[in-house]
C-alpha positions in Angstrom: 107.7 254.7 9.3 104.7 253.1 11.1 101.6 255.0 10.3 99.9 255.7 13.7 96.1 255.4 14.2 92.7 254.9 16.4 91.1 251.7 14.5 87.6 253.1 15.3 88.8 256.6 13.3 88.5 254.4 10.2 85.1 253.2 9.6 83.3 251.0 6.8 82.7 254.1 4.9 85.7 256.5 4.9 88.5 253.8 4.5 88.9 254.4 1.1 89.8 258.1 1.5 93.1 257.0 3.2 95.9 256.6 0.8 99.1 256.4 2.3 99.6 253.1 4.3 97.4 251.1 2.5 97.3 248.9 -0.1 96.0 250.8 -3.1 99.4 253.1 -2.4 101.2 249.6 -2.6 99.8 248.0 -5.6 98.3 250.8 -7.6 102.2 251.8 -8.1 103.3 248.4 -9.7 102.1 247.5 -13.4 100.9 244.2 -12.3 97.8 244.9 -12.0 97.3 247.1 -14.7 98.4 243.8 -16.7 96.6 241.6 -15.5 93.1 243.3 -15.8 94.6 244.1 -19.4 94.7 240.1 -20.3 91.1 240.1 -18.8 89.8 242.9 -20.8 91.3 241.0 -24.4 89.5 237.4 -22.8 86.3 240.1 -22.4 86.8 240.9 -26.4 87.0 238.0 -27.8 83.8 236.1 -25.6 81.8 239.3 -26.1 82.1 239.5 -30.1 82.5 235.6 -30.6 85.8 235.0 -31.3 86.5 232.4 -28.5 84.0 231.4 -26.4 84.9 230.3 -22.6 83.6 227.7 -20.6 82.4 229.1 -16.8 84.6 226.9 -15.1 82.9 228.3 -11.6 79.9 225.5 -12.5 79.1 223.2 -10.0 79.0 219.9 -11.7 82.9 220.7 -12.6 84.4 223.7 -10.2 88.0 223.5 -11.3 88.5 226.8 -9.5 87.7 225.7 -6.4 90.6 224.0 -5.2 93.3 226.1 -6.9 90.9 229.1 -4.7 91.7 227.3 -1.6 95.6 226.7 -2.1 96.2 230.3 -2.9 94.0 231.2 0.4 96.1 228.8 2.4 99.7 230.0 1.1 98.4 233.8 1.6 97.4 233.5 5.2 100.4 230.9 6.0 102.6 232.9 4.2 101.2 236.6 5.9 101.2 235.1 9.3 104.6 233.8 9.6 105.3 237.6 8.4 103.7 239.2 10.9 105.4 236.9 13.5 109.0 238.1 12.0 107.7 241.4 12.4 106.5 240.9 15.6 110.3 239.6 17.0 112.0 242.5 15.1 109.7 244.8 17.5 110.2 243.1 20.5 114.4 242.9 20.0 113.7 246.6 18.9 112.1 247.4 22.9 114.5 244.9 24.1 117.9 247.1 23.1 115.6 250.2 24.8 115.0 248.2 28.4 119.0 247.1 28.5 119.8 250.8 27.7 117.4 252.1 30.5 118.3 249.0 32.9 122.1 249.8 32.4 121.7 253.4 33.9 119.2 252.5 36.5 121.5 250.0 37.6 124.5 252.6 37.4 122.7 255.3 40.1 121.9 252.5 42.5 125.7 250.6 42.3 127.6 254.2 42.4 125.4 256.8 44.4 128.1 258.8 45.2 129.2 259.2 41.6 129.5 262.4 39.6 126.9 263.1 37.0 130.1 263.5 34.4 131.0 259.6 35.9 127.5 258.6 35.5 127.2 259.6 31.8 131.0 258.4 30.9 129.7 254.8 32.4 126.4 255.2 30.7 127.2 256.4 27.2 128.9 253.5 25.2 126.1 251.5 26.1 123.6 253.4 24.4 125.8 254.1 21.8 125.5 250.6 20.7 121.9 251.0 20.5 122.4 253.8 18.0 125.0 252.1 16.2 123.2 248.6 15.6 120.4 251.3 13.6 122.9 252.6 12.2 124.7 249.3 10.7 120.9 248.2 9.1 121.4 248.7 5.5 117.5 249.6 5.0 117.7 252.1 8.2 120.6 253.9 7.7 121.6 256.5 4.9 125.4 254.4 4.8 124.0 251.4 4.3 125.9 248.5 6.7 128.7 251.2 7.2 128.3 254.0 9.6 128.0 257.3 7.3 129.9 261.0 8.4 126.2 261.9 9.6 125.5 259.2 11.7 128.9 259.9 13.4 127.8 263.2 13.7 124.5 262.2 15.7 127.4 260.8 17.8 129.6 263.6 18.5 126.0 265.8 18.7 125.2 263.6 21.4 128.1 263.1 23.3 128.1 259.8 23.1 131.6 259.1 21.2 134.6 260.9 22.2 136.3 262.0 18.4 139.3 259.8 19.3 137.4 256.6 19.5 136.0 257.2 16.4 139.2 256.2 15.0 139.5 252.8 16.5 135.9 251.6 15.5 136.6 252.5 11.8 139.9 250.5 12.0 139.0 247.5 14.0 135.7 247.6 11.3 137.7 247.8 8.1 136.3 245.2 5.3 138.7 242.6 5.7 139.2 242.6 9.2 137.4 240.3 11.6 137.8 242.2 14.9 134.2 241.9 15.7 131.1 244.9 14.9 131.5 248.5 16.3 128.1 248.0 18.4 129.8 245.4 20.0 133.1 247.3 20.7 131.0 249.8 22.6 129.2 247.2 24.8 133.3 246.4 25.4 134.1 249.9 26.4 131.1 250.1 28.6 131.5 247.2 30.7 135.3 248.3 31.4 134.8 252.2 31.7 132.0 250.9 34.3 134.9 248.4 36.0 137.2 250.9 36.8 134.6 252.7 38.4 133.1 250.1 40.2 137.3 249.5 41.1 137.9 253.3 41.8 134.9 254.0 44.3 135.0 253.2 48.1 131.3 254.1 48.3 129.4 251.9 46.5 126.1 250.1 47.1 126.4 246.8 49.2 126.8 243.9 46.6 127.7 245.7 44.1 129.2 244.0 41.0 129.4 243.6 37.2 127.9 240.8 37.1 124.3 242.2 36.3 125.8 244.6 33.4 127.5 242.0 31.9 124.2 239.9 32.2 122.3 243.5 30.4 125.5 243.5 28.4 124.8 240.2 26.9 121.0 240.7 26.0 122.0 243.6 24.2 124.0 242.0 21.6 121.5 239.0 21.4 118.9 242.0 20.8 121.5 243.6 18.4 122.6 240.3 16.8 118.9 238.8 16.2 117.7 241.9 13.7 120.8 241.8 12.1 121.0 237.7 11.5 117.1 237.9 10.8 117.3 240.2 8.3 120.0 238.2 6.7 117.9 235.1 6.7 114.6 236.1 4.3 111.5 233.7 4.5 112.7 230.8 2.2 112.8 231.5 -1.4 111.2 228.1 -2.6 108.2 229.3 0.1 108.0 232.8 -1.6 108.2 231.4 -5.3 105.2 229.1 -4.7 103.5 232.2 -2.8 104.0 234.1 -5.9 103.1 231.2 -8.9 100.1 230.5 -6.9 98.9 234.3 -6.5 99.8 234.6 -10.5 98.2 231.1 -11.8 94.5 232.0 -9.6 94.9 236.0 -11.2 94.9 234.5 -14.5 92.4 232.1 -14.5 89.8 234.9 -12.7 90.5 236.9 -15.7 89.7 233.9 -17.7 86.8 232.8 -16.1 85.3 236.6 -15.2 85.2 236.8 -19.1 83.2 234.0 -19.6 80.3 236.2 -17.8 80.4 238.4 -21.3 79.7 241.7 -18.9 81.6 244.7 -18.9 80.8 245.1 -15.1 83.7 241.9 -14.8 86.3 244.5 -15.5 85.8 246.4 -12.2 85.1 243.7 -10.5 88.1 241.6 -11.7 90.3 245.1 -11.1 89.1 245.3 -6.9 89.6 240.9 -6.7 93.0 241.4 -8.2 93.6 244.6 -5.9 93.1 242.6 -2.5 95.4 239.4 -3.5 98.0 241.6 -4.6 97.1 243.9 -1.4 97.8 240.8 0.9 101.0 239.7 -0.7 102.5 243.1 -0.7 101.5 243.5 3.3 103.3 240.1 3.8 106.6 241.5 1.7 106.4 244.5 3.7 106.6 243.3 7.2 109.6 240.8 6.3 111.7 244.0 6.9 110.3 246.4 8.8 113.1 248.8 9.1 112.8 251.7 5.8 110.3 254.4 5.2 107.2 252.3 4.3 104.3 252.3 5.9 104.6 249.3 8.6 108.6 250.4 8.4 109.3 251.2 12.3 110.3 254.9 13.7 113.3 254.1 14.6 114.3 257.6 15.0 111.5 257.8 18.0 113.3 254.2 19.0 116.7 256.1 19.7 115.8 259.3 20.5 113.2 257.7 23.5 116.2 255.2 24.6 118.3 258.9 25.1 115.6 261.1 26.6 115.0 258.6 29.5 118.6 257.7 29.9 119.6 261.0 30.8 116.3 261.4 32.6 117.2 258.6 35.2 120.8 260.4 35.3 120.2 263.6 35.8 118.0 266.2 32.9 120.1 269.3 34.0 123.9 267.7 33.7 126.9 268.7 31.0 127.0 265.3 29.3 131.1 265.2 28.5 132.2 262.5 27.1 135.7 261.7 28.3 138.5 259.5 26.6 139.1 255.9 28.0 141.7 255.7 30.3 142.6 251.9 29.2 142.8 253.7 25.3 146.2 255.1 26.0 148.3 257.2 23.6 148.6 255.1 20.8 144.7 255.2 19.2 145.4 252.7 17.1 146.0 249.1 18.7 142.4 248.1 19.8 141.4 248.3 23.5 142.6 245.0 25.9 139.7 243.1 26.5 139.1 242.8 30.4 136.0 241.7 30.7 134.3 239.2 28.1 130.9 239.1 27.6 
C-alpha cells in the first residue's frame, strides 16, 4: 500500500536510512545489479593487470557515450511520466467510485425524507456494493484473483450489504462461459430498481424527484469501474517497454566498460550507485503501471472501501440496524436473473 509521508521529514541526510518504499528495497532484491557490477569488476581485472586495455570512450574529441546517455535519459523520463499519468487516472477513477457512492445516498435522504432508515440502507446498499466488488474482481487486489473469493463474500454479508440469497444469482449470471454482464454491474442494476420502487411506493417525496440523477451517478460508476479494469488490461505497449529496457541494459554495459577504463577500484562503488538509480527509475515506472498490490506506491484500497462505507452510513444515519432485505422483483425462483427495468 502507499507509504504515507511529510516530504520535509526526509532530508538530504537521513534518506538513506529509509528502506521500505524506496528503490534500494526494489532493486537491491533483483540480481541485475549484482550482474552487472560483476561484468564491471572482470572489465576492472583485465585493464588493471594488462590483459585488455580499454579505450575512455568519455573523451571529447570522440564521446560515443554521449548520445546513447541522452536516448536512455529521454526513454526513462518519457517512459516514467506517462507512468505516473496512468497512475494518476487509476486514482482519480479510484475517488470517482467513492463521490458516486456518497452522491447516491445524499441524493437518497433528499428525494425520500420520509423514508425509514431500514428503506434508506436497502436503496443505498447495492450501490456501494459495487464499489467493493469492482476491488474485489482486480486480480492484483483481491486474494481470488478476478473471481470474488468465500472471504470477500464474507466482507459482504459482515457488512450487510448482500442479502445470502443474491449471492447465488451473481455467481450464476458470472459463471466462466456466460456473458450476462460483471457482478458490479448487476448491483448498480439492483440499485437503481430497489430505488424505483421506492421512489414508486412513496407519496412523500421531494418536489422533482426522479431517477434520472441516479441513473446519471449510476452510469459514472461503471465508467469509474470499467476504466481500472480495461486499463489494467491494456499495459503500456510492449515494443515501448522493450526499447525502455534494451536501452537501460546497452548504457549499463557500456558504463561498466568505460568505468574500467579509469583502472581505479573506487569505479566499482561508483559504477554500483549509477547502476542503482537507472534501475531505481525503471522499477518506479513498472511500479505505478499497476498500482493496486502491496508495493509501496500500490493504493490502500482497504481505506478506499472502508471510507466509502463509514461516510455512507454517516449521511444515513450512524446509530441505524443496517438489514439488508431481499428484492422484491427477485421472486421465489433465485435462479432466473432479475428483469431489467431500468437500463443504464
Amino acid at each position: 500500500m502507499t507509504i504515507a509521508y511529510q516530504c520535509d521529514d526526509i532530508t538530504s541526510f537521513n534518506w538513506f536510512l529509509h528502506w521500505r518504499g524506496t528503490i534500494l528495497m526494489a532493486v537491491l532484491h533483483q540480481p541485475a545489479i549484482y550482474i552487472l557490477t560483476g561484468f564491471h569488476c572482470m572489465f576492472l581485472f583485465l585493464e588493471r593487470y594488462e590483459y585488455v586495455a580499454f579505450p575512455n570512450l568519455w573523451v571529447k574529441e570522440d564521446n560515443a557515450l554521449g548520445p546513447v546517455n541522452a536516448i536512455l535519459v529521454f526513454f526513462l523520463v518519457f517512459y516514467g511520466g506517462n507512468c505516473y499519468n496512468r497512475y494518476f487516472n487509476f486514482y482519480h477513477a479510484c475517488i470517482g467510485m467513492y463521490n458516486c457512492a456518497v452522491s447516491w445516498a445524499g441524493l437518497v435522504c433528499v428525494y425520500l425524507p420520509n423514508a425509514t432508515q431500514e428503506e434508506w440502507w436497502n436503496v443505498c446498499r447495492h450501490f456501494v456494493a459495487s464499489g467493493y466488488i469492482i476491488y474485489f474482481e482486480l486480480e492484483a487486489a483481491s486474494v481470488g484473483g478476478s473471481s470474488i473469493a468465500i472471504s470477500e463474500w464474507s466482507i459482504l454479508f459482515r457488512l450487510n450489504l448482500v442479502h445470502p440469497d443474491e449471492r447465488q444469482i451473481v455467481e450464476d449470471m458470472t459463471t466462466a462461459g456466460k456473458e450476462n454482464g460483471q457482478a458490479s454491474h448487476m448491483m448498480i442494476m439492483w440499485g437503481l430498481e430497489a430505488l424505483g420502487v421506492q421512489l414508486e411506493k412513496k407519496t412523500e417525496k421531494a418536489p422533482g424527484a426522479s431517477i434520472a440523477p441516479f441513473q446519471e451517478i449510476s452510469e459514472k460508476m461503471r465508467q469509474h469501474g470499467s476504466a481500472i479494469k480495461n486499463q489494467l488490461k491494456q499495459p503500456i505497449p510492449y515494443p515501448y517497454y522493450t526499447t525502455v529496457m534494451s536501452l537501460l541494459g546497452i548504457n549499463l554495459m557500456l558504463l561498466a566498460y568505460n568505468f574500467a577504463s579509469v583502472n581505479n577500484l573506487w569505479s566499482v562503488p561508483v559504477y554500483f550507485v549509477s547502476a542503482l538509480v537507472l534501475l531505481g527509475l525503471k522499477e518506479t515506472a513498472v511500479s505505478l503501471t499497476n498500482p493496486f498490490g502491496q508495493d509501496a506506491v500500490d493504493f490502500d484500497v482497504d481505506h478506499f472501501m472502508g471510507r466509502m462505507m463509514l461516510n455512507v452510513k454517516a449521511l444515513l444515519s450512524r446509530q441505524a440496524e443496517y438489514v439488508p432485505q431481499e428484492l422484491e422483483f427477485l421472486g421465489e425462483d433465485l435462479s432466473q436473473p432479475p428483469p431489467e427495468v431500468v437500463s443504464i
